[in-house]
Backbone as CSV, one residue per row, in Angstrom:
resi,resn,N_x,N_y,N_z,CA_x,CA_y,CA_z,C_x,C_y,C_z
1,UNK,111.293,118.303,121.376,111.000,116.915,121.712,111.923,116.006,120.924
2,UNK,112.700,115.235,121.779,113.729,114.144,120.948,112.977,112.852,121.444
3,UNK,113.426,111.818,120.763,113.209,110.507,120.388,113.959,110.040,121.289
4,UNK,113.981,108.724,122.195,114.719,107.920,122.824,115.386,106.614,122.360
5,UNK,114.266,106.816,121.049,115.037,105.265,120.787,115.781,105.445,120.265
6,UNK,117.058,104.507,120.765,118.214,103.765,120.370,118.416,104.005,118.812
7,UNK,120.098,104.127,118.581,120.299,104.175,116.590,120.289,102.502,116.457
8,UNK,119.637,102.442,115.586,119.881,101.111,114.795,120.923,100.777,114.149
9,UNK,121.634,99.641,114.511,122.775,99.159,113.554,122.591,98.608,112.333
10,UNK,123.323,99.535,111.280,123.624,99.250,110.092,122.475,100.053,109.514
11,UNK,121.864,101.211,110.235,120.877,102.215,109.773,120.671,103.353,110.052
12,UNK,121.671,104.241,109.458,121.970,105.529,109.998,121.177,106.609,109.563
13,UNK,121.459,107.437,109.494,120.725,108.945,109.387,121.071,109.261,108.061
14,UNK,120.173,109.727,106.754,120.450,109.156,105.635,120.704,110.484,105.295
15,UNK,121.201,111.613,105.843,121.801,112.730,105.134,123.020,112.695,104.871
16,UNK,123.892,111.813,105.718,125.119,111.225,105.161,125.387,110.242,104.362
17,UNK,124.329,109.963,103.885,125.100,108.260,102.359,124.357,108.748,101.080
18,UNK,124.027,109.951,100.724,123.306,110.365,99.328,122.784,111.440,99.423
19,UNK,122.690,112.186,98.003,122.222,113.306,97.963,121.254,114.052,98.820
20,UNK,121.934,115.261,98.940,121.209,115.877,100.523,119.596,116.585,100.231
21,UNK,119.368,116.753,98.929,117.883,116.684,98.341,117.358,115.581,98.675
22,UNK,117.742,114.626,97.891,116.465,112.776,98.637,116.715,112.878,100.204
23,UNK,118.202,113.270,100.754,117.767,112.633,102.511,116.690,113.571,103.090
24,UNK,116.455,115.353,102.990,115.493,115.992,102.841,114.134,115.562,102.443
25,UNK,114.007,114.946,101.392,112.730,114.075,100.832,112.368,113.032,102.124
26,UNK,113.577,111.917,102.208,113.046,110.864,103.144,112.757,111.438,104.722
27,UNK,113.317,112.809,104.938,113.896,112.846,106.422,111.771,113.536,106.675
28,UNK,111.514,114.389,105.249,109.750,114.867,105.467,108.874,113.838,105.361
29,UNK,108.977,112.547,104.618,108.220,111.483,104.415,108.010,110.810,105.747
30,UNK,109.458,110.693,106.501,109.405,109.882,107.741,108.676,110.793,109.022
31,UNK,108.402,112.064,108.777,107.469,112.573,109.302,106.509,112.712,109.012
32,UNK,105.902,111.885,107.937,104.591,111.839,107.692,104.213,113.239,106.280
33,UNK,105.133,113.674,106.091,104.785,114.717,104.802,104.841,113.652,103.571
34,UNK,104.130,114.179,102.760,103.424,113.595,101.067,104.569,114.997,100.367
35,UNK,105.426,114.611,99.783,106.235,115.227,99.121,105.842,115.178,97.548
36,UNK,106.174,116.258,96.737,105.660,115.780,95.144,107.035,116.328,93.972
37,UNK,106.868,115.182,92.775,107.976,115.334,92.584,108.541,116.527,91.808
38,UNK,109.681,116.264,91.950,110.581,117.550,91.410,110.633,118.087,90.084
39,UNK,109.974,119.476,90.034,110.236,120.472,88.600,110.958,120.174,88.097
40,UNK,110.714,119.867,86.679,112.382,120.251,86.079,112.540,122.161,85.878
41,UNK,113.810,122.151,86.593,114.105,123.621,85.695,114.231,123.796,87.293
42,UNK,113.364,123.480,88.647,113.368,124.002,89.641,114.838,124.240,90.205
43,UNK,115.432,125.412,91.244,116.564,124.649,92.320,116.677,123.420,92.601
44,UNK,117.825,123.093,92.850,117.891,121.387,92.776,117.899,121.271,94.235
45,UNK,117.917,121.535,95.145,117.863,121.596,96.401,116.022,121.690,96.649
46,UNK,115.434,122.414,96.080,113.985,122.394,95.998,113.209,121.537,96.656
47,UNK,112.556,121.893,97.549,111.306,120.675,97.560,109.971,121.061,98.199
48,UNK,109.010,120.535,97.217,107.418,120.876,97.468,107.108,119.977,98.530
49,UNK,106.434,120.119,99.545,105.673,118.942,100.527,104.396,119.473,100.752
50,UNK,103.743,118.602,101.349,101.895,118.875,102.207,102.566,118.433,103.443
51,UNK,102.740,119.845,104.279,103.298,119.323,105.915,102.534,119.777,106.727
52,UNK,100.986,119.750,106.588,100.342,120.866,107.496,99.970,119.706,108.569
53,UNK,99.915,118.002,107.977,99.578,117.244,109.267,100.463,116.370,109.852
54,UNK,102.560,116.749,109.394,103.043,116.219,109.163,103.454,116.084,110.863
55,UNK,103.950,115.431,111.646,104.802,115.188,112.703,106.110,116.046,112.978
56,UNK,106.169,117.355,113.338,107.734,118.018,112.874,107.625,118.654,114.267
57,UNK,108.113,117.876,115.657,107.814,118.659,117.235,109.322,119.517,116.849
58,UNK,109.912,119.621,116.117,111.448,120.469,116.367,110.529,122.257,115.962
59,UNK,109.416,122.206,115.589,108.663,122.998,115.486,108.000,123.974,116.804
60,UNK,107.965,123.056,117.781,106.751,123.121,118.980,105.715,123.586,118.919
61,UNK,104.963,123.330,117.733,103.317,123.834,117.539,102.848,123.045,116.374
62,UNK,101.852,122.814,117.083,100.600,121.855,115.648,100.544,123.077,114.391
63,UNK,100.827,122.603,113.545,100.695,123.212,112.121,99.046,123.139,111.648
64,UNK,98.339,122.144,111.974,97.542,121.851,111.415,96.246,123.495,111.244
65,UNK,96.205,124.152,112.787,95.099,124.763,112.387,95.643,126.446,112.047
66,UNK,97.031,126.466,111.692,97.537,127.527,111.764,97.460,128.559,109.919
67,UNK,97.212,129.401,110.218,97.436,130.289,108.206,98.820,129.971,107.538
68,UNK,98.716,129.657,106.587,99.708,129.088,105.887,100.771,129.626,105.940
69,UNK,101.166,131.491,106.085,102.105,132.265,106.396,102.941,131.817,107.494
70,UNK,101.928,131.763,108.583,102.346,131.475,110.020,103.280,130.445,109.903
71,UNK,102.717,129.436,109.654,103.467,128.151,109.616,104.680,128.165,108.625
72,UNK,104.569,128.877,107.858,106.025,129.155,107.244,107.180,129.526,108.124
73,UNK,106.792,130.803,108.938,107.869,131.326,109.468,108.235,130.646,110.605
74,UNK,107.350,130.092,111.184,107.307,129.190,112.478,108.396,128.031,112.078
75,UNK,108.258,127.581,110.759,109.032,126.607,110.412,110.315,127.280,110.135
76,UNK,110.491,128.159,109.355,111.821,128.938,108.782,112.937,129.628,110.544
77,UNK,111.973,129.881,111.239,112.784,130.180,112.632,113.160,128.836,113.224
78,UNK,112.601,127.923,113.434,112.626,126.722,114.419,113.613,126.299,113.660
79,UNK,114.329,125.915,112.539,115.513,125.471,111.845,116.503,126.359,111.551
80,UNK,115.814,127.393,111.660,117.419,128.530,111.964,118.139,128.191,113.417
81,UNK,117.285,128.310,114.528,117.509,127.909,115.791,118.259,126.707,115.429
82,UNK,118.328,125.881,115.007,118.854,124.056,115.147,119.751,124.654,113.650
83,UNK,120.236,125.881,113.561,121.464,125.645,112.781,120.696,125.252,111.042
84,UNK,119.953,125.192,110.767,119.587,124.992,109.171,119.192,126.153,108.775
85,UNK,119.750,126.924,107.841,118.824,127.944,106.977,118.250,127.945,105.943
86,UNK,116.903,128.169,105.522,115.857,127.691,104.618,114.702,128.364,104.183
87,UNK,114.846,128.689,103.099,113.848,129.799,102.362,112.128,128.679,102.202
88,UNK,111.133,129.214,103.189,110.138,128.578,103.031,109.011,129.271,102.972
89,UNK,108.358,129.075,101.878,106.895,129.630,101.045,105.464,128.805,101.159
90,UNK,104.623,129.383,102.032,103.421,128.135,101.764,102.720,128.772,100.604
91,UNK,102.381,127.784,99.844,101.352,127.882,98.929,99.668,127.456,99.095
92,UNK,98.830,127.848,98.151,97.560,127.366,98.038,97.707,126.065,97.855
93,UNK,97.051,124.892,98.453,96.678,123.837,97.706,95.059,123.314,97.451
94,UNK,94.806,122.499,96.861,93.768,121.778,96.458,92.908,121.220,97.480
95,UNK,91.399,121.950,97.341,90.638,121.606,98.031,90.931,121.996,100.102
96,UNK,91.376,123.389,99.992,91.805,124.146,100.944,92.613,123.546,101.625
97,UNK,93.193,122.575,101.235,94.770,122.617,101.770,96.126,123.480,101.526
98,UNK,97.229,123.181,101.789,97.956,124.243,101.422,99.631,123.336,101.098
99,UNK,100.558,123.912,100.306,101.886,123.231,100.100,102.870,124.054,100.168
100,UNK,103.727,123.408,100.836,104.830,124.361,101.178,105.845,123.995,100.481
101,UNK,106.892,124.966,100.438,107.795,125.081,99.679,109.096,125.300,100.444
102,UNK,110.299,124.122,100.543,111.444,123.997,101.240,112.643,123.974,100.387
103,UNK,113.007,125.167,100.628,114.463,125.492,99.765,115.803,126.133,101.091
104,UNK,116.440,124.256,100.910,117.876,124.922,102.016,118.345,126.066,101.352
105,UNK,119.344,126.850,102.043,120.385,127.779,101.670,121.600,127.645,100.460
106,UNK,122.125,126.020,101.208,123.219,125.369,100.656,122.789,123.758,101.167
107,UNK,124.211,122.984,100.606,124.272,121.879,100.393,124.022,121.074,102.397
108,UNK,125.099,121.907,102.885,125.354,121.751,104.351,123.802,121.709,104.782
109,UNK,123.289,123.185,104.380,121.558,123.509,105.290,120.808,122.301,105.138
110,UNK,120.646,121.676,103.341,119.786,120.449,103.658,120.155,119.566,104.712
111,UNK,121.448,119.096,104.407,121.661,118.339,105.484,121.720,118.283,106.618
112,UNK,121.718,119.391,107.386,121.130,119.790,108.536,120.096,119.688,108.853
113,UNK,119.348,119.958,107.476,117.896,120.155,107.552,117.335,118.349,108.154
114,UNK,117.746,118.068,107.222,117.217,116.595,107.175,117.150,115.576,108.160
115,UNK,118.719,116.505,109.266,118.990,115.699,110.387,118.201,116.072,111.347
116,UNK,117.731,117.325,111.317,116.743,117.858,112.479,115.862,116.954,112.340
117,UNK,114.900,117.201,111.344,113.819,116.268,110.986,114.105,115.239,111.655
118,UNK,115.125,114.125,111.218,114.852,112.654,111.570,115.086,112.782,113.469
119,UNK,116.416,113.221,113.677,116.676,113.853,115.451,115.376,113.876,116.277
120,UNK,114.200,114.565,115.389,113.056,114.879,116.649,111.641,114.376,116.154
121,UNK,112.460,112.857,115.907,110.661,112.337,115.315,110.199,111.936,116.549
122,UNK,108.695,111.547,116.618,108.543,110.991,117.789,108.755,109.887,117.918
123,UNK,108.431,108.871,118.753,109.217,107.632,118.923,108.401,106.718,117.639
124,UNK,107.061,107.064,117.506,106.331,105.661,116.508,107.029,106.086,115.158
125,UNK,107.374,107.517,114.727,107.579,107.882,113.415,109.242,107.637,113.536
126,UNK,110.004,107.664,114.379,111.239,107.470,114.513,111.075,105.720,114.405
127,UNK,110.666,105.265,114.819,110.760,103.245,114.652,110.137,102.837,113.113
128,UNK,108.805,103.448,112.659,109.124,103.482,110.982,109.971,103.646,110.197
129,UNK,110.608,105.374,110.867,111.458,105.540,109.637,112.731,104.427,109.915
130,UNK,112.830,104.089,110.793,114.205,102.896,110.971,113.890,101.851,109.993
131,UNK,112.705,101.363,110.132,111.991,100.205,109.306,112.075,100.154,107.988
132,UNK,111.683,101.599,107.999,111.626,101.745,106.632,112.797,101.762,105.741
133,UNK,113.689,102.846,106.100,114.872,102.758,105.932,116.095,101.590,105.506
134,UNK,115.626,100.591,106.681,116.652,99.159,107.058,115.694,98.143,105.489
135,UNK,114.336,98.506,105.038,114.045,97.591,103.775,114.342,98.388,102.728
136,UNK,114.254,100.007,102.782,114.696,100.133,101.535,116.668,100.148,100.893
137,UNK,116.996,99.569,102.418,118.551,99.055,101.658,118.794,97.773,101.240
138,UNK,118.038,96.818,101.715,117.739,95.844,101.204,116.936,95.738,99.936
139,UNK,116.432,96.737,99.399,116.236,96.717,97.839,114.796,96.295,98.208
140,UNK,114.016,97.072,99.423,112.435,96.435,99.019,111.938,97.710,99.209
141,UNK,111.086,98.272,98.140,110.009,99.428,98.431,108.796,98.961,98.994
142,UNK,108.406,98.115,99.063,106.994,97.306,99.588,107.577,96.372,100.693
143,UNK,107.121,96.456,102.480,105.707,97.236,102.459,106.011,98.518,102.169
144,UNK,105.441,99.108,102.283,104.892,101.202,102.356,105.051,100.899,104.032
145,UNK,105.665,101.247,104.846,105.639,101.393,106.055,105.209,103.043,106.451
146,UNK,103.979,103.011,106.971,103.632,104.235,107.439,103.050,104.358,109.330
147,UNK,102.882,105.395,109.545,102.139,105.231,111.200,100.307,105.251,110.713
148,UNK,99.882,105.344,111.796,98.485,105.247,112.323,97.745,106.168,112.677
149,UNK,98.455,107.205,112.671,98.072,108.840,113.057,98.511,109.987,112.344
150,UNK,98.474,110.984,113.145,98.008,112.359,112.873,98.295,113.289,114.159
151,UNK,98.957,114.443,113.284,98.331,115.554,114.784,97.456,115.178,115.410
152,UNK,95.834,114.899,114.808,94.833,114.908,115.472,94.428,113.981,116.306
153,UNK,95.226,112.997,115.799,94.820,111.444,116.303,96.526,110.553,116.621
154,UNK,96.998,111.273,117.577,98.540,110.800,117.663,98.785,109.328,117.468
155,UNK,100.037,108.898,116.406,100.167,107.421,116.006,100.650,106.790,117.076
156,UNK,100.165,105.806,117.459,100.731,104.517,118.245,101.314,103.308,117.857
157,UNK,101.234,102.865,115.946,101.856,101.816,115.255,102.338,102.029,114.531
158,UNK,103.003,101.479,113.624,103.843,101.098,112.514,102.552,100.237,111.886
159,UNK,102.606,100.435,110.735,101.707,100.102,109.590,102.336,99.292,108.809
160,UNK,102.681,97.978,108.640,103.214,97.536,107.593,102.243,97.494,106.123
161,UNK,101.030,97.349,106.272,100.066,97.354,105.396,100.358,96.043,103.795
162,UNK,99.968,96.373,102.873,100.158,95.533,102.217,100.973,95.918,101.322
163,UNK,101.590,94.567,100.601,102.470,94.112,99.863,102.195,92.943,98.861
164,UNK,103.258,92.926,97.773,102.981,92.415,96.641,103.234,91.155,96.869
165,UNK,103.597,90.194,96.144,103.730,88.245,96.495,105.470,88.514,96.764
166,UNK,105.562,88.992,95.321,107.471,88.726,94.809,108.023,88.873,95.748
167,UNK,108.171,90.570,96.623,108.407,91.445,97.466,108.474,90.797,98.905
168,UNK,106.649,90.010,99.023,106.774,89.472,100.233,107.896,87.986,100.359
169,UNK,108.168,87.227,99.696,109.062,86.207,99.298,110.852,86.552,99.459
170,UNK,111.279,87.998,98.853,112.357,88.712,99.429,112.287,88.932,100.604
171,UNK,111.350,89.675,101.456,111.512,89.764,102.020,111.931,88.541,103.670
172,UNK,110.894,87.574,103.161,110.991,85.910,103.699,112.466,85.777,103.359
173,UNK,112.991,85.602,102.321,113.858,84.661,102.341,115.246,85.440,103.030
174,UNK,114.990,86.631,103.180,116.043,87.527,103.993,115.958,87.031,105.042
175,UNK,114.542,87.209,106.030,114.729,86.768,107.265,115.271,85.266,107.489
176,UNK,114.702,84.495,106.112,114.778,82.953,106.549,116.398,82.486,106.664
177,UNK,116.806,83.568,106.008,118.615,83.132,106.037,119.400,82.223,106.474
178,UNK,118.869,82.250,108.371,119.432,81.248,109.311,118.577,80.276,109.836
179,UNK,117.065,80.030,108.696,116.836,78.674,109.043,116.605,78.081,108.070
180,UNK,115.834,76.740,108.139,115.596,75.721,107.132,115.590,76.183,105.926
181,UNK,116.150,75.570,104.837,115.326,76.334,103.297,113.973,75.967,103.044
182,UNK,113.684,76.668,102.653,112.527,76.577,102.376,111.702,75.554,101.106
183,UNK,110.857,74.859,101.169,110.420,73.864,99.742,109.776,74.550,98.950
184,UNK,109.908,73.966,97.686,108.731,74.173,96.444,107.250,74.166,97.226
185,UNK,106.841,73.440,97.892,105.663,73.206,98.243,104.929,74.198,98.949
186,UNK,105.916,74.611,99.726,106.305,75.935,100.925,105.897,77.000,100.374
187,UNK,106.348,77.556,99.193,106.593,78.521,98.409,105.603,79.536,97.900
188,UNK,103.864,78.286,97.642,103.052,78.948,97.320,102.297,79.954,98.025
189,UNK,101.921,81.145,97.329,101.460,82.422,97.902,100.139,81.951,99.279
190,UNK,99.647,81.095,99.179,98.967,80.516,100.504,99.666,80.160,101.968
191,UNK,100.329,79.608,101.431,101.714,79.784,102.686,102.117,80.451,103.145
192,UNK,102.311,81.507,102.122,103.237,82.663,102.892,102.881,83.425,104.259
193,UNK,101.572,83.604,104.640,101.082,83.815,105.807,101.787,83.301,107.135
194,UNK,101.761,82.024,107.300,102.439,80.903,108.361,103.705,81.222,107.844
195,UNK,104.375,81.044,106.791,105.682,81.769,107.029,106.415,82.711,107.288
196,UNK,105.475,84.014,107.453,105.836,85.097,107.561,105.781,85.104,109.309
197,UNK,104.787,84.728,109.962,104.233,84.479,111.358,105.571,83.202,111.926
198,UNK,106.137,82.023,111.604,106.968,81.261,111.768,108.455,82.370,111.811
199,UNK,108.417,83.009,110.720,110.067,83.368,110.556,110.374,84.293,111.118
200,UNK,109.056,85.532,111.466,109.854,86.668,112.000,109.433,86.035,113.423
201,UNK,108.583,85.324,114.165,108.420,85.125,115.524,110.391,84.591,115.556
202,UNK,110.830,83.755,114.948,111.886,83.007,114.948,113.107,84.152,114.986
203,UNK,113.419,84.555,114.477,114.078,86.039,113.501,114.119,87.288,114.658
204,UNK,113.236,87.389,115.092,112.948,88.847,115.673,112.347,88.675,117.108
205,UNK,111.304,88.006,117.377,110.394,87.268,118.207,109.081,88.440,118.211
206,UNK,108.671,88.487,116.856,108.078,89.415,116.343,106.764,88.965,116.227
207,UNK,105.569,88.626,116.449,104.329,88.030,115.923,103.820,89.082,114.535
208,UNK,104.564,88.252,113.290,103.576,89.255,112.595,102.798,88.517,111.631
209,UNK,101.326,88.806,111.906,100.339,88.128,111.413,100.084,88.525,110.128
210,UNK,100.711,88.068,109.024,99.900,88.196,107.392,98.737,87.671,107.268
211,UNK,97.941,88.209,106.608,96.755,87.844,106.031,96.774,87.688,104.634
212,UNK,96.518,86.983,103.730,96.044,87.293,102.312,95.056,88.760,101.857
213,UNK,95.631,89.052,100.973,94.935,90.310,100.505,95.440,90.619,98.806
214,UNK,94.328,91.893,98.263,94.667,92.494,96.909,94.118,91.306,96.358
215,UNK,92.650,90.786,96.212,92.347,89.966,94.904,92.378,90.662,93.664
216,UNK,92.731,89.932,92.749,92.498,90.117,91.342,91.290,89.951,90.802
217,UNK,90.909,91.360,90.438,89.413,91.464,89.784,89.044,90.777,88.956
218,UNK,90.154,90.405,88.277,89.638,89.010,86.877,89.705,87.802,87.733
219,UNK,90.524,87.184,88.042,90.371,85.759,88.511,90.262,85.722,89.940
220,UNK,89.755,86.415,90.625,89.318,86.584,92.363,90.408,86.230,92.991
221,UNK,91.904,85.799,92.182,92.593,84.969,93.098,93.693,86.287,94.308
222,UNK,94.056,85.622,94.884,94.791,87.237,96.397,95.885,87.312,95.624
223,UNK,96.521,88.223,95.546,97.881,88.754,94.516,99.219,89.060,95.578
224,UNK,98.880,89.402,97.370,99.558,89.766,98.237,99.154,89.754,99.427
225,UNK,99.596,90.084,99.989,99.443,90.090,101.310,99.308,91.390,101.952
226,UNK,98.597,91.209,103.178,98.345,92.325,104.415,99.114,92.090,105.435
227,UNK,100.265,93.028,105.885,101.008,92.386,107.337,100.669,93.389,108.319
228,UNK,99.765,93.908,108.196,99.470,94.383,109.615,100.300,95.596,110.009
229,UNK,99.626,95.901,111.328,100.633,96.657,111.876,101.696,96.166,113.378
230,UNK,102.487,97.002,113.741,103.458,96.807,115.194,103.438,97.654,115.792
231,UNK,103.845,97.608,117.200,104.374,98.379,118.500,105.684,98.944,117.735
232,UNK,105.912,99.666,117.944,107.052,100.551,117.888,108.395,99.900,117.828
233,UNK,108.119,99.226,119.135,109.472,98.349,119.790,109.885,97.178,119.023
234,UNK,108.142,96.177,118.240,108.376,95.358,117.505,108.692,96.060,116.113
235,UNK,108.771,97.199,115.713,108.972,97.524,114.188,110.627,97.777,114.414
236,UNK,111.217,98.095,115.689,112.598,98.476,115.580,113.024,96.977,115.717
237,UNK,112.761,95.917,116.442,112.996,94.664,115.999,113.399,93.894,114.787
238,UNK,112.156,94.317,113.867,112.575,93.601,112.504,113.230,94.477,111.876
239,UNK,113.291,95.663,111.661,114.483,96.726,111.544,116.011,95.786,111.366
240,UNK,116.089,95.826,112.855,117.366,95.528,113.097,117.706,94.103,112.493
241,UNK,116.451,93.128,112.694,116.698,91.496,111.876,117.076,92.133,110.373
242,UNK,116.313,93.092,109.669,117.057,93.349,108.138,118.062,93.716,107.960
243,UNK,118.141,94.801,109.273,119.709,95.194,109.091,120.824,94.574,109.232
244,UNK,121.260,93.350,109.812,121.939,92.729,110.477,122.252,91.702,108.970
245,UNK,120.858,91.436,108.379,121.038,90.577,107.062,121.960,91.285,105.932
246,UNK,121.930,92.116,105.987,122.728,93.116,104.568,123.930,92.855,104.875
247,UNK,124.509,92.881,103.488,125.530,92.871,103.091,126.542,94.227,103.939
248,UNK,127.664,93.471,104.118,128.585,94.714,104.761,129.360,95.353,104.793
């Protein structure tokens, strides 16, 4: 199963711009795997994940209700086929889950590896990881852009979820680029809602509704914001409005 949507400009496939361990990391995250971090002492190519509910159709079988063996080899053949070779071990995990263990061959295999992965996301996890991707070159880790699903419960959105004040304000003043500046008055974290809803409708033609959120347990006051989630189509939208903003 491949993805239809369109490459995003100025947001490529991240096994080519950095170490082929992290694009491996991002290429299982953007399928929905919880990766954990790296041993010291381990192979440096190494990597632990929880992929039993992860999104990986280059597979063609739900992982979820399968013995941990199974799903090893199921995984270790399906990327030999697509050209990656990869020593993979499931382990016991916590509270009868289980963690697997992804060790390319060589430098090339991750990166192969990594490209399969991103190549056959489905379309909602393929328009995150664009999203995601296009803010974390812009220097924003927040939002957390995740989907809405599961094997069990297939995703239909993009999750922007919540975010911090600072973060949300970068991220504003990226989009706001090509309009008005913005005032002191403007500025305060109460605002930011209507500005976020004003700039990307403007920006993208994106409706994205912030809410206030994250009070502070000492002074009740909201610390950030909630932006909701998108259609697919609207998350490759503002994608592309970030991407287009970066530097070139």
């Amino acid at each position: 199963m491949s993805t239809d949507i369109p490459a995003t400009p100025g947001v490529a496939s991240p096994a080519h711009h950095q170490d082929p361990r992290k694009a491996v990391v991002m290429a299982l995250e953007a399928a929905g795997a919880t990766v954990e971090p790296h041993v010291p002492g381990a192979p440096a190519l190494e990597i632990t994940a929880h992929l039993r509910h992860s999104a990986l159709p280059f597979a063609s079988v739900n992982l979820a209700p399968l013995r941990k063996e199974q799903a090893a080899e199921i995984l270790r053949q399906a990327l030999m086929r697509r050209g990656a070779v990869a020593h993979i071990i499931a382990l016991d995990g916590p509270d009868g889950a289980w963690r697997t263990v992804v060790r390319p061959s060589s430098v090339e295999d991750a990166v192969r590896l990594a490209d399969v992965v991103v190549e056959q996301l489905p379309p909602v996890y393929a328009a995150a990881h664009r999203l995601r991707t296009a803010l974390r070159a812009a220097g924003l880790e927040q939002p957390r852009v995740t989907v809405d699903g599961s094997w069990e419960v297939p995703a239909a959105r993009v999750v922007l979820g919540r975010i911090r004040a600072d973060p949300a304000r970068r991220l504003l003043a990226l989009l706001e680029a090509e309009t008005e500046p913005v005032s002191v008055e403007e500025d305060q974290l109460g605002d930011l809602p209507q500005r976020f809803l004003r700039v990307a409708d403007f920006a993208t033609g994106v409706r994205l509704a912030a809410t206030l959120d994250a009070s502070c347990g000492h002074c009740g006051q909201a610390t950030g914001l909630d932006l909701g989630d998108l259609e697919p189509e609207q998350a490759l939208r503002l994608a592309e409005a970030v991407a287009a903003r970066l530097p070139r």
